[in-house]
MDTraj code that builds the backbone (N, CA, C; nanometers):
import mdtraj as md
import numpy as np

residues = "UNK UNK UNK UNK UNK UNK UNK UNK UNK UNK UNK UNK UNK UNK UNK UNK UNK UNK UNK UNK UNK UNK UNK UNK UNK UNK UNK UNK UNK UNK UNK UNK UNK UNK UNK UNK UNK UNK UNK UNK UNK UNK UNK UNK UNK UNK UNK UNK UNK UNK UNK UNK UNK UNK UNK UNK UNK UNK UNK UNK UNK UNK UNK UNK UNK UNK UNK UNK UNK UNK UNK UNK UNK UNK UNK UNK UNK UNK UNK UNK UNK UNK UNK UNK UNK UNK UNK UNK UNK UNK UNK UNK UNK UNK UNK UNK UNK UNK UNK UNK UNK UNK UNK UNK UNK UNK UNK UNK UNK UNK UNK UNK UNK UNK UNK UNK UNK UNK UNK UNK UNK UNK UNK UNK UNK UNK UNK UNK UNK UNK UNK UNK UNK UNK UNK UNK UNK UNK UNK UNK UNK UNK UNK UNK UNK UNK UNK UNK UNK UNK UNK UNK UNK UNK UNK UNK UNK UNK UNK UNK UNK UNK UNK UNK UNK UNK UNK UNK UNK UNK UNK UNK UNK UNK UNK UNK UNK UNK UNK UNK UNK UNK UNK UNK UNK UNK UNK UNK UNK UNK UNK UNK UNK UNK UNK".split()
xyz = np.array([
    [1.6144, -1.6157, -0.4922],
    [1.5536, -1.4978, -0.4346],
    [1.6602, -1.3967, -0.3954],
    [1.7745, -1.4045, -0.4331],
    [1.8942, -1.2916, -0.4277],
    [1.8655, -1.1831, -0.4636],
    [1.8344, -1.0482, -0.3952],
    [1.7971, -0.9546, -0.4493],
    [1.8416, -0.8020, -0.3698],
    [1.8899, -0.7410, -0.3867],
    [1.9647, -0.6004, -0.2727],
    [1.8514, -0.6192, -0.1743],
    [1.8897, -0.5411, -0.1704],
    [1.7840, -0.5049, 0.0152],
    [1.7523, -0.3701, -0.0431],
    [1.6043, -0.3564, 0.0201],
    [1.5519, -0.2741, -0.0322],
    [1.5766, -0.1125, -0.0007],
    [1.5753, -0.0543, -0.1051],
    [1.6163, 0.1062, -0.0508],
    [1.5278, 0.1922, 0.0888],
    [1.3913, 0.1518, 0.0696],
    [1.3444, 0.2082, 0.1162],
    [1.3391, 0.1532, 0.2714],
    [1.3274, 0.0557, 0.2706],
    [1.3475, -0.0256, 0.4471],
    [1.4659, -0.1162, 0.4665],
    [1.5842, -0.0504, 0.4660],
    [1.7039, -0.1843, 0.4237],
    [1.7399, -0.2767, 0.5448],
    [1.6430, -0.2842, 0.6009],
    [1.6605, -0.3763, 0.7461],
    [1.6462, -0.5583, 0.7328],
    [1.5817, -0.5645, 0.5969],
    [1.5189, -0.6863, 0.5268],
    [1.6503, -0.7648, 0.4625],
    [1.6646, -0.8728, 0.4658],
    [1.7519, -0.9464, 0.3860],
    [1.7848, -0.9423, 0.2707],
    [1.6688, -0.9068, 0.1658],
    [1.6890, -0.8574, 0.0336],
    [1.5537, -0.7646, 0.0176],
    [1.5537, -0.6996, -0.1338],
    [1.4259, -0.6720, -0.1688],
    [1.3193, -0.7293, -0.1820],
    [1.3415, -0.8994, -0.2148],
    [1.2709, -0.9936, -0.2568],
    [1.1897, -1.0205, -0.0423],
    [1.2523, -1.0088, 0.0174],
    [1.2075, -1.0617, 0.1848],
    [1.1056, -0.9644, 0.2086],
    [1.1518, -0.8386, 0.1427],
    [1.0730, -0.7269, 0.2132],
    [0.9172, -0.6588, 0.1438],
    [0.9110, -0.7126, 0.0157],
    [0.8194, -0.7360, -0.0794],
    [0.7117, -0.8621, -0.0251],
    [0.7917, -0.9823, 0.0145],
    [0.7151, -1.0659, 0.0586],
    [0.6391, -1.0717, 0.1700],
    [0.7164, -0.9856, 0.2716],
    [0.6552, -0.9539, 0.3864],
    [0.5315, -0.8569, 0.3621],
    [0.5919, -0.7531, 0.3196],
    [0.4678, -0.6280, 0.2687],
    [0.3646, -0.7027, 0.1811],
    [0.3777, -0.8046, 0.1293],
    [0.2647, -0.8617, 0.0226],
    [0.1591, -0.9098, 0.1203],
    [0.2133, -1.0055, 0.2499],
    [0.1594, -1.0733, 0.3509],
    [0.0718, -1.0159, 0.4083],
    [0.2049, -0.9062, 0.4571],
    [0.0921, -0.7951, 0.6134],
    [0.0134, -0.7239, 0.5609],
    [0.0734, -0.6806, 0.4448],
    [-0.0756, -0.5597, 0.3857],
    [-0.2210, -0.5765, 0.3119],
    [-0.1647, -0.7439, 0.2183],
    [-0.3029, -0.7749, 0.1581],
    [-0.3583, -0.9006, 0.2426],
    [-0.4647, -0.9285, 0.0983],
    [-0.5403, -1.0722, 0.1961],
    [-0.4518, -1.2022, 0.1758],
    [-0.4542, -1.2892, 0.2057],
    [-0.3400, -1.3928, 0.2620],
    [-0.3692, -1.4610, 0.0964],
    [-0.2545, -1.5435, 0.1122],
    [-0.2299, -1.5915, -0.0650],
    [-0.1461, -1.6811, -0.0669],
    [-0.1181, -1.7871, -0.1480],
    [-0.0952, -1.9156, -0.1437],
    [0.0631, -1.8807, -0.2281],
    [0.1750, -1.9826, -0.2223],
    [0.3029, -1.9388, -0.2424],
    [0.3006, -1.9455, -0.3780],
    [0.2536, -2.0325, -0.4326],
    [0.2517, -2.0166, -0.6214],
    [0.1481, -1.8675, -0.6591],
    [0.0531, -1.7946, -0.5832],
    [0.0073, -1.6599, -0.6581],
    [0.1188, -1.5491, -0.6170],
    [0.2161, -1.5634, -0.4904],
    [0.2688, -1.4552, -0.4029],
    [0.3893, -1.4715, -0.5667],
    [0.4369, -1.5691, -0.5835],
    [0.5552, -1.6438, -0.6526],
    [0.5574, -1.5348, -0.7700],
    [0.3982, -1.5978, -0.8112],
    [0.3643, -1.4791, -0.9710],
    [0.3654, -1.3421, -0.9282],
    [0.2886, -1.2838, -0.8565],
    [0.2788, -1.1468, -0.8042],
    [0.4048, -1.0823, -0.8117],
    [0.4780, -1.1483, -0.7268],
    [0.6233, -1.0586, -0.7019],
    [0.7117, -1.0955, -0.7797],
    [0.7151, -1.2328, -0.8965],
    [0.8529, -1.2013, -0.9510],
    [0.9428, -1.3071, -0.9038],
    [0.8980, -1.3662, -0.8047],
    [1.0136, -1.4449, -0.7836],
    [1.0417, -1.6011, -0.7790],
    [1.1487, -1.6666, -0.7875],
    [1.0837, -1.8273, -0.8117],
    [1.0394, -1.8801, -0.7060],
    [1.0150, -1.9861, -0.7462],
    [0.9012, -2.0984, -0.6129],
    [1.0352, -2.1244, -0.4989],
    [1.1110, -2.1858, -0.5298],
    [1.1975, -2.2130, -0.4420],
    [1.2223, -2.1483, -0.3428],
    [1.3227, -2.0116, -0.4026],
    [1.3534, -1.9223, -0.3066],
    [1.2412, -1.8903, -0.2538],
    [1.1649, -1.8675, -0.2768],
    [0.9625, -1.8411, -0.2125],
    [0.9626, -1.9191, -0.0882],
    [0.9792, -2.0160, -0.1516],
    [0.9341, -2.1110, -0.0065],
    [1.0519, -2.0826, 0.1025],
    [1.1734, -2.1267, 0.0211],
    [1.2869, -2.1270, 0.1801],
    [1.2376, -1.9953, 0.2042],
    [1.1874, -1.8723, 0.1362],
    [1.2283, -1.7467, 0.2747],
    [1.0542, -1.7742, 0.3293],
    [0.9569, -1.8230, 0.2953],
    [0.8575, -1.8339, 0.3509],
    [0.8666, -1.9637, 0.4794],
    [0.9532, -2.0654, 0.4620],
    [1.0380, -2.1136, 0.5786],
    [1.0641, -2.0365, 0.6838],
    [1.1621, -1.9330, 0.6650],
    [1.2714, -1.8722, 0.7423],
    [1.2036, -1.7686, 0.7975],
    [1.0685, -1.7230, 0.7769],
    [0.9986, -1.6081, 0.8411],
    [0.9044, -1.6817, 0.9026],
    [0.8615, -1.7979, 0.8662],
    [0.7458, -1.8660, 0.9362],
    [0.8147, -1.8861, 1.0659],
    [0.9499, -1.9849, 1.0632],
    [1.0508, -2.0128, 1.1443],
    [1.0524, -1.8892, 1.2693],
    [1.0405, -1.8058, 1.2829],
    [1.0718, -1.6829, 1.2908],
    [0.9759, -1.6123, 1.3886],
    [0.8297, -1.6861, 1.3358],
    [0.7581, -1.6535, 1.3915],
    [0.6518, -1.5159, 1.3459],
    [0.7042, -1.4864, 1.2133],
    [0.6376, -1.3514, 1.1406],
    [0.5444, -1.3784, 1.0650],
    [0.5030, -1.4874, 1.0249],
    [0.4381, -1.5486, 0.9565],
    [0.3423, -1.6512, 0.9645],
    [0.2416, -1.7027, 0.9592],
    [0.1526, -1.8460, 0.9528],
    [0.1574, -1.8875, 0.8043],
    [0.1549, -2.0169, 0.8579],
    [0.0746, -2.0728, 0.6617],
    [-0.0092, -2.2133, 0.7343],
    [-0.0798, -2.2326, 0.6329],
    [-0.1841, -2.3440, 0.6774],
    [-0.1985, -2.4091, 0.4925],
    [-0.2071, -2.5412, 0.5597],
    [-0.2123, -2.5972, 0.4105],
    [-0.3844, -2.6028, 0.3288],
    [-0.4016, -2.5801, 0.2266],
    [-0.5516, -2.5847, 0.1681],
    [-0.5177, -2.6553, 0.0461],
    [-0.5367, -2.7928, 0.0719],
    [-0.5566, -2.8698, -0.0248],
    [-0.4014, -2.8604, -0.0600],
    [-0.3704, -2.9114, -0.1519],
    [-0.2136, -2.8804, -0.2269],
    [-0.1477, -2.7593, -0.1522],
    [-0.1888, -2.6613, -0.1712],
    [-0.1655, -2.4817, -0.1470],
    [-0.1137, -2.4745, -0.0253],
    [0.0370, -2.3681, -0.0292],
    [0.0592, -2.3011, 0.1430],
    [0.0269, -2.1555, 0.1396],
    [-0.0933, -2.1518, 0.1903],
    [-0.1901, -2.0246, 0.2462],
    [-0.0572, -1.9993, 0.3353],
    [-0.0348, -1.8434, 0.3035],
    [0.0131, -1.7513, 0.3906],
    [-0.0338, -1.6334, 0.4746],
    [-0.0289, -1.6311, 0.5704],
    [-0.1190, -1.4914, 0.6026],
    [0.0152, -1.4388, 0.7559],
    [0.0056, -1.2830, 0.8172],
    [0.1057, -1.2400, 0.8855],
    [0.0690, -1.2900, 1.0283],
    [0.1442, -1.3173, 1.1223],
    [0.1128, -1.3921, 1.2676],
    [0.0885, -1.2753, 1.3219],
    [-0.0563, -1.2605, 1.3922],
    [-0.0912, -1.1349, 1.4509],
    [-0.0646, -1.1619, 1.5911],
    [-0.0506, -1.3048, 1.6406],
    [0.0155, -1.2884, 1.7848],
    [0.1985, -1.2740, 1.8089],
    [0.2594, -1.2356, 1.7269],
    [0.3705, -1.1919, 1.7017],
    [0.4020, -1.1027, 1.7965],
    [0.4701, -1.0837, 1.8654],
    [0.5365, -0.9502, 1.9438],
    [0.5594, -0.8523, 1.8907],
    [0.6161, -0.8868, 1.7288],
    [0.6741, -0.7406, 1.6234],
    [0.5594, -0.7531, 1.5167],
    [0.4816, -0.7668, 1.5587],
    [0.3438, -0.7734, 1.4315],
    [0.3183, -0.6168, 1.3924],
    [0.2679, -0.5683, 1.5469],
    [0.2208, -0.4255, 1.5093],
    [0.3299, -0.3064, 1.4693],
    [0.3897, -0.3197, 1.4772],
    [0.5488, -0.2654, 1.4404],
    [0.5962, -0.2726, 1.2905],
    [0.6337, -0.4149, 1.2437],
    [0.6510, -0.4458, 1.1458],
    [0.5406, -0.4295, 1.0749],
    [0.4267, -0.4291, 1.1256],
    [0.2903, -0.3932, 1.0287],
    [0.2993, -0.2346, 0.9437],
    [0.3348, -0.1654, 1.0597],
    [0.3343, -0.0027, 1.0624],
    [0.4499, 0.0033, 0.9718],
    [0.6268, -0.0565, 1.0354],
    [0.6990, -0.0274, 0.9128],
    [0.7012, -0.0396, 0.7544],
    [0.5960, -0.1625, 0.7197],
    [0.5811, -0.2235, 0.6299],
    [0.4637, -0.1058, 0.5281],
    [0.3933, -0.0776, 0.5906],
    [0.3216, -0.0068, 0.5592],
    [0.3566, 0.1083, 0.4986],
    [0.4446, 0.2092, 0.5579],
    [0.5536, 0.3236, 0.4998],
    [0.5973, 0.2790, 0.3992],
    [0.6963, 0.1809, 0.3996],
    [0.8031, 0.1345, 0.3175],
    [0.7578, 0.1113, 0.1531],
    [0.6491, 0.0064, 0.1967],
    [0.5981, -0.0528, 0.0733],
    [0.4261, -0.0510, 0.0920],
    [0.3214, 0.0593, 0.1574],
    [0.2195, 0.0543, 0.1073],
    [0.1350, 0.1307, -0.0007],
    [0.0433, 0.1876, 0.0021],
    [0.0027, 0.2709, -0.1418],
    [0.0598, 0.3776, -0.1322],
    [0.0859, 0.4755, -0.0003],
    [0.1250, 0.5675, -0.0459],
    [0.2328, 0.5757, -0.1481],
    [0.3650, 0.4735, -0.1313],
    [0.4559, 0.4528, -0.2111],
    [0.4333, 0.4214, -0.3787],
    [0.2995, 0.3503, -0.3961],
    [0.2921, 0.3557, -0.4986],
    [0.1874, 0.4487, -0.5496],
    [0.1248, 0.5108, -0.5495],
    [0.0100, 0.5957, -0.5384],
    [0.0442, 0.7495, -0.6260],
    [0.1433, 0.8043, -0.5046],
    [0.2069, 0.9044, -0.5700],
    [0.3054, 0.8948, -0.7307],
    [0.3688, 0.8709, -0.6961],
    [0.4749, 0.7753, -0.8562],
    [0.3341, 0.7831, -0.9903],
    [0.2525, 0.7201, -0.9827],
    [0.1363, 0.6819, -1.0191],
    [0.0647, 0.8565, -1.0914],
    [0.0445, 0.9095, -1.0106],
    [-0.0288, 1.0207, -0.9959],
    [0.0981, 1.1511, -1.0696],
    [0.1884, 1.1135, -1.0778],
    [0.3120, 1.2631, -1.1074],
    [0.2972, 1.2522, -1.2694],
    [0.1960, 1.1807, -1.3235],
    [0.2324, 1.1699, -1.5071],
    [0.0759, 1.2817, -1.5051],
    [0.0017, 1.3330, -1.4415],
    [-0.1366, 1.3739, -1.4484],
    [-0.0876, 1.5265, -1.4078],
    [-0.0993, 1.5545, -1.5152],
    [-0.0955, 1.7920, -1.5189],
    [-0.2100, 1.7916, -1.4385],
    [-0.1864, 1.9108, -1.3527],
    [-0.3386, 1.9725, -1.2837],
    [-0.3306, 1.9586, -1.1142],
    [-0.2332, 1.8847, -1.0739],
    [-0.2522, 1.8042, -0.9715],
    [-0.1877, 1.8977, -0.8417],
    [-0.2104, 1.9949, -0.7122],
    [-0.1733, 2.0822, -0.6646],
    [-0.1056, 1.9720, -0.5427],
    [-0.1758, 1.9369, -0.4921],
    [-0.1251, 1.8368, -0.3646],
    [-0.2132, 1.6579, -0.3738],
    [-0.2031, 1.5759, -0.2988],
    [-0.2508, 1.4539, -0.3410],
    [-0.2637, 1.3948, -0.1283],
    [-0.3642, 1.3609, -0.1590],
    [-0.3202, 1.2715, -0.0103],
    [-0.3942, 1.1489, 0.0384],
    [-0.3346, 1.0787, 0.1206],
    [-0.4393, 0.9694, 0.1289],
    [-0.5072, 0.9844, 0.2771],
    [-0.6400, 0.9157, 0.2483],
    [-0.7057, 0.9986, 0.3954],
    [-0.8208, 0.8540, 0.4145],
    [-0.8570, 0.8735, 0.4993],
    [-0.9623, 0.7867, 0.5780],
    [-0.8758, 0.6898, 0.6539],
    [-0.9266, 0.5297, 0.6229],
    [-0.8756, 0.4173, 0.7095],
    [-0.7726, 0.3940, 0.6837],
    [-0.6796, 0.3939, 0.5676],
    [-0.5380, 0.3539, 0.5311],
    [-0.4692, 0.4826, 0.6073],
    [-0.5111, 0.6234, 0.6024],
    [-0.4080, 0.7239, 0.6278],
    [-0.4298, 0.7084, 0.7571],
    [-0.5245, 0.6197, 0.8241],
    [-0.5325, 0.6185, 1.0228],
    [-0.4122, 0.5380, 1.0613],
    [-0.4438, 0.4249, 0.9284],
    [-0.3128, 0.2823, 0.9818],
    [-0.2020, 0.3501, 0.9659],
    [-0.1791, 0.4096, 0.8668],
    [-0.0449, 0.4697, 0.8426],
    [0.0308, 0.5165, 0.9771],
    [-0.0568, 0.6260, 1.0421],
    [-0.0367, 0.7100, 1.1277],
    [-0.0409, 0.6118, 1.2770],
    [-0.0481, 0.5197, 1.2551],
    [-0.0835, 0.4403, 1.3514],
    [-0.2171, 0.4275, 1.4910],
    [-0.2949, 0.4203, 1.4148],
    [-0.4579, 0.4075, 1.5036],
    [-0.4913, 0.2495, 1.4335],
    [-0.5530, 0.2014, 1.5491],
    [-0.6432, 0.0628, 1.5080],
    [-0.6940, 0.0641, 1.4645],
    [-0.7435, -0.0792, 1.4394],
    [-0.8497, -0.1126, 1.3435],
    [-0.8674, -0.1639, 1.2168],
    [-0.9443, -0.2248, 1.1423],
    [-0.9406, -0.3406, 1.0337],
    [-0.8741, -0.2936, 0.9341],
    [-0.8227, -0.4199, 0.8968],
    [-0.7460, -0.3783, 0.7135],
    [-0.8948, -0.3476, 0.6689],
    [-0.8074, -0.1915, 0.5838],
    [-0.9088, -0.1494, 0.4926],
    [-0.9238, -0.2203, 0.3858],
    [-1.0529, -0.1856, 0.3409],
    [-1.1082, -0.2590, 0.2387],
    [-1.0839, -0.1546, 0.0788],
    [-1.0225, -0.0714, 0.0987],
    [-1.0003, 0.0221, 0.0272],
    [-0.8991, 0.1497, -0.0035],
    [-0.8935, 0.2601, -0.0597],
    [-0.7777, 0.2970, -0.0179],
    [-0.8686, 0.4311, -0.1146],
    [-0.8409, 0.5571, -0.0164],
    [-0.9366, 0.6534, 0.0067],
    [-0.7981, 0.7812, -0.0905],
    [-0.7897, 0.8625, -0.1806],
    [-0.7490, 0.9763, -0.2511],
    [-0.7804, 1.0916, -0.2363],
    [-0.7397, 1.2030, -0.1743],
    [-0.7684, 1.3127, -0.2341],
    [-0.6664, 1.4118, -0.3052],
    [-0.7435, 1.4269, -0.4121],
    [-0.6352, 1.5370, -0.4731],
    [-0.7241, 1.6302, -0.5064],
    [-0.5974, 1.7770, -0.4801],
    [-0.6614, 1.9418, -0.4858],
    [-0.5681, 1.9881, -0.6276],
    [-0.6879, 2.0291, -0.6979],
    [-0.6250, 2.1138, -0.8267],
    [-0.7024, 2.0600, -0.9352],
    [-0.6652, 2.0496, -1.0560],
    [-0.8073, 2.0412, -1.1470],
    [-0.6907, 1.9902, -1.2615],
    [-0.6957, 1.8577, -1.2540],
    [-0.6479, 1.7305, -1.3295],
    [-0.7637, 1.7178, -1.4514],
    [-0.7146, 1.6370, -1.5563],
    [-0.8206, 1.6149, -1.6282],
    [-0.8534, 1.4754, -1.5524],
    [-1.0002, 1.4646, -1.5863],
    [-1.1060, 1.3935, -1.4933],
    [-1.0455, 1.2508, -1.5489],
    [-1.0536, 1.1872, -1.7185],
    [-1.0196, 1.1432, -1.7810],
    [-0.8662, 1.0572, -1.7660],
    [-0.7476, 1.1424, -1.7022],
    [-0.6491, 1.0637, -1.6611],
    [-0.6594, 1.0419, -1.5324],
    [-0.6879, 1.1140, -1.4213],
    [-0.7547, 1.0533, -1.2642],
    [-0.8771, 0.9368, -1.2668],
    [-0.9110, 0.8714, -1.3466],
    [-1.0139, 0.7557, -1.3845],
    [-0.8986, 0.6797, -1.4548],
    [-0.8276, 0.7138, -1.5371],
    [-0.7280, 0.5948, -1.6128],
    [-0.6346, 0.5413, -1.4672],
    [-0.5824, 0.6818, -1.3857],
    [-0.4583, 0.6249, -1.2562],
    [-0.5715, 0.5202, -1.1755],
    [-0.6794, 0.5201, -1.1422],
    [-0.7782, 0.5284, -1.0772],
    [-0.7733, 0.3393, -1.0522],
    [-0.7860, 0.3782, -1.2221],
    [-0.8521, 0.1990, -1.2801],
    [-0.6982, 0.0888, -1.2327],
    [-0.5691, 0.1456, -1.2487],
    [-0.4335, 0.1365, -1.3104],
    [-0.4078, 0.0980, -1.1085],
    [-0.4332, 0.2215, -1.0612],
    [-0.3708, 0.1742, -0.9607],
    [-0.4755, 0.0672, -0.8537],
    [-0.6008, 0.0796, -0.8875],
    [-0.6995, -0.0671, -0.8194],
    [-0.6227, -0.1851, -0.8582],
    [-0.5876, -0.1993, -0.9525],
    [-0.5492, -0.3504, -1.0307],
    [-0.3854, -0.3814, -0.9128],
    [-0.3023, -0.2199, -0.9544],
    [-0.1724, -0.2509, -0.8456],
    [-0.1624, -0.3225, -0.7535],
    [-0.2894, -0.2424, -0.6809],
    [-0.2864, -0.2647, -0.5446],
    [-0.3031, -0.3860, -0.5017],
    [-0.4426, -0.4267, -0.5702],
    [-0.5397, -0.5325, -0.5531],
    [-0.6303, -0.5291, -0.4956],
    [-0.6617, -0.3944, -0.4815],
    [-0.7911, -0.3263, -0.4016],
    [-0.8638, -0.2041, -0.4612],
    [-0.9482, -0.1930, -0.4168],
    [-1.0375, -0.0460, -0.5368],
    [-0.9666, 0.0681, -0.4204],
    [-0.9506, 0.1771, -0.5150],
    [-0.8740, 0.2780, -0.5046],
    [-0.9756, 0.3832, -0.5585],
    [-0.9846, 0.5061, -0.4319],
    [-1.1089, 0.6155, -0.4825],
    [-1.0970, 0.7002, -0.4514],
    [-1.0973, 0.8046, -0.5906],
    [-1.0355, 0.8843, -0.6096],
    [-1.0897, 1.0525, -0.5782],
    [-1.1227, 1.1414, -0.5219],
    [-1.1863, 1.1901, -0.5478],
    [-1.0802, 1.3591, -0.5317],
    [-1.1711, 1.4313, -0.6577],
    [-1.0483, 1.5686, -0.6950],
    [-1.1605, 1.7046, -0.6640],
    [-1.0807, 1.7852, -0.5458],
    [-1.1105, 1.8952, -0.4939],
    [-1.0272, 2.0053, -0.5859],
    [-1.1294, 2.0945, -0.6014],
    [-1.0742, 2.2746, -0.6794],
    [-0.9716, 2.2969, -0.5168],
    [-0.8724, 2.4064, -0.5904],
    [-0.8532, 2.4327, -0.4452],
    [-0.8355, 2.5404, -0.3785],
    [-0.9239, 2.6347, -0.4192],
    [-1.0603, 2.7051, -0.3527],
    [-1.1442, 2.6488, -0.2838],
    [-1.2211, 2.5185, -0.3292],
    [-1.2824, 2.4992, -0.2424],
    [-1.2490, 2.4538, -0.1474],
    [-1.1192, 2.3444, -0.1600],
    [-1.0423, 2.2630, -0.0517],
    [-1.0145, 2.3881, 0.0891],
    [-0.9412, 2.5118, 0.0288],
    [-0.9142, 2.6351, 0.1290],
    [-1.0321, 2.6873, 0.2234],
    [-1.1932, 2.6650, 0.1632],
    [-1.3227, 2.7141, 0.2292],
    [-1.3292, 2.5760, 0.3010],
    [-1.3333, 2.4790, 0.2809],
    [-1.3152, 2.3558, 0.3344],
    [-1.4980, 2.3428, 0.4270],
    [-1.6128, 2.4343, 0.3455],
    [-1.7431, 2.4340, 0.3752],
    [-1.7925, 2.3100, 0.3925],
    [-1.7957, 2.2086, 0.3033],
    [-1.8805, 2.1122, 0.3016],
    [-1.8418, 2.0174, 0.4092],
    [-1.9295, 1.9325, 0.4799],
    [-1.9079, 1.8674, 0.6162],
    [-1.7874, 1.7544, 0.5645],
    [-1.8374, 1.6688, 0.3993],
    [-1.7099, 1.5989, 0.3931],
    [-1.5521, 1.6669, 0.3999],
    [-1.5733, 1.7507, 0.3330],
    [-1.4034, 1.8245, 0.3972],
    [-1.3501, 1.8271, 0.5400],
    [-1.4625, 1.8966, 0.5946],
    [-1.4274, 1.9009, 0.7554],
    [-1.4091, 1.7816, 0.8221],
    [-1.4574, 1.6779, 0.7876],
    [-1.4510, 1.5430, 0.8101],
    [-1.3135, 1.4715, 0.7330],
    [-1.2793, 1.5056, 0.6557],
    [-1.1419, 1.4860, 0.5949],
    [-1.0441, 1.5767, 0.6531],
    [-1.0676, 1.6742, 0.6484],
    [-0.9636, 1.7916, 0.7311],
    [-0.8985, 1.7435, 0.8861],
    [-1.0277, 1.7018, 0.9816],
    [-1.0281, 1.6749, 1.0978],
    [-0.9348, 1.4902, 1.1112],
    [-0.9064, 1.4441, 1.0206],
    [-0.8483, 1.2810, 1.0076],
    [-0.7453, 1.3245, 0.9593],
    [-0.6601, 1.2079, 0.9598],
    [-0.5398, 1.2055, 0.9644],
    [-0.5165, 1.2065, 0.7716],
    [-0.4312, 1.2672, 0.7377],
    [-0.4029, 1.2573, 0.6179],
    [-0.2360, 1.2440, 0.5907],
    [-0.1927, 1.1652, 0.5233],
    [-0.0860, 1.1372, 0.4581],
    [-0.0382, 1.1892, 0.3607],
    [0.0562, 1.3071, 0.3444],
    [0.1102, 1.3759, 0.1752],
    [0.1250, 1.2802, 0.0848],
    [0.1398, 1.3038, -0.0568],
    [0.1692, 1.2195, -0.1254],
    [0.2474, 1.2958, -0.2198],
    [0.3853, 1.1891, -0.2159],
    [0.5046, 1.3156, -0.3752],
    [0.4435, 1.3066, -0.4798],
    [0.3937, 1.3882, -0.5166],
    [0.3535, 1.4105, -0.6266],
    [0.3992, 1.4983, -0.7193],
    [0.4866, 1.5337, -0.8232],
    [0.5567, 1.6030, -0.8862],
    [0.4932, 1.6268, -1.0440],
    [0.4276, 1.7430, -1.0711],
    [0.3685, 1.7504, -1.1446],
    [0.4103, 1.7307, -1.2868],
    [0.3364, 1.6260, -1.3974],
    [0.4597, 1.6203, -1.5060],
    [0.5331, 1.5211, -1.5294],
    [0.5988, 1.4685, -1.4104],
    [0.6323, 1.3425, -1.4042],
    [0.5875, 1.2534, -1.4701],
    [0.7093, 1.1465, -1.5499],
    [0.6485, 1.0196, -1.5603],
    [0.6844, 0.9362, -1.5403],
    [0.6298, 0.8163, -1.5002],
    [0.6199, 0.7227, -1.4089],
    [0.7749, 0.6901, -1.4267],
])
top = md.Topology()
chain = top.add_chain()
for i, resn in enumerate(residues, 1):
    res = top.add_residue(resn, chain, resSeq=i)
    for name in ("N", "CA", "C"):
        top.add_atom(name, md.element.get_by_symbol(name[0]), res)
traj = md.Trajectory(xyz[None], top)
């Protein structure tokens, strides 16, 4: 599991620690042979650093049958912290945007509802989803291909939905104002880009 430390949060032991952690805290809990496949890395090193964080106290696992179920220790002292950093570092927004810069049309991108609350730090349940808006006039056709592309990423449905942005500026309809009024997250989006 030797791997740099990651650019984006280099506080982690390697890239491989900080992937594993973000795999933990952000999705639904998962046994060390699917985390193993997911991320890339071998069983071994898997386990000793799933050792050394359990050790640690950042972590639970519970055995199911053969399987070590992992899931993040929410009575942790650095749970909500490390939740929040983890989240920046390595959650959709990070991959979302990247994702979205190969699609012409695209004026701004953001993520909004329950993920852009956690982001920002407000309570409340892992979302079950992960909420898009983008302003400008993409073809419909590649925002349904990122759509499909980035649900599978994630491991969660991802929904997408694309504002003119005229209308986004009148911001009339109650869902806008209701999006306007919540917390929203930018997303780099660089038009043109590819991945």
């Amino acid at each position: 599991m030797r791997t740099s430390s990651p650019l984006l949060l280099p506080i982690f032991r390697s890239e491989g620690q900080g992937r594993l952690l973000a795999r933990v805290y952000l999705d639904r809990p998962a046994t060390l042979a699917q985390l193993a496949r997911e991320l890339g890395l071998d069983d071994g090193g898997l386990s000793r650093e799933a050792n050394r964080l359990e050790q640690a106290g950042l972590i639970r696992s519970e055995r199911v049958g053969r399987s070590r179920l992992l899931r993040p220790n929410e009575d942790s002292p650095y749970y909500q912290e490390l939740y929040g950093l983890l989240l920046r570092a390595f959650g959709p927004a990070t991959v979302i945007g990247p994702e979205l810069g190969s699609i012409e049309g695209i004026e701004s991108a953001h993520v909004y509802g329950s993920w852009a609350a956690r982001y920002v730090g407000e309570p409340g349940d892992d979302p079950a989803d992960v909420d898009v808006l983008l302003i400008g006039r993409p073809s419909q056709l590649a925002v349904t291909r990122a759509e499909r592309s980035l649900s599978d990423r994630l491991g969660r449905q991802v929904n997408v939905i694309v504002v003119a942005p005229e209308e986004w500026e009148a911001g009339a309809s109650g869902f806008l104002q209701h999006v306007k009024a919540g917390p929203l997250v930018p997303l780099a989006v660089t038009e043109g880009d590819a991945r």
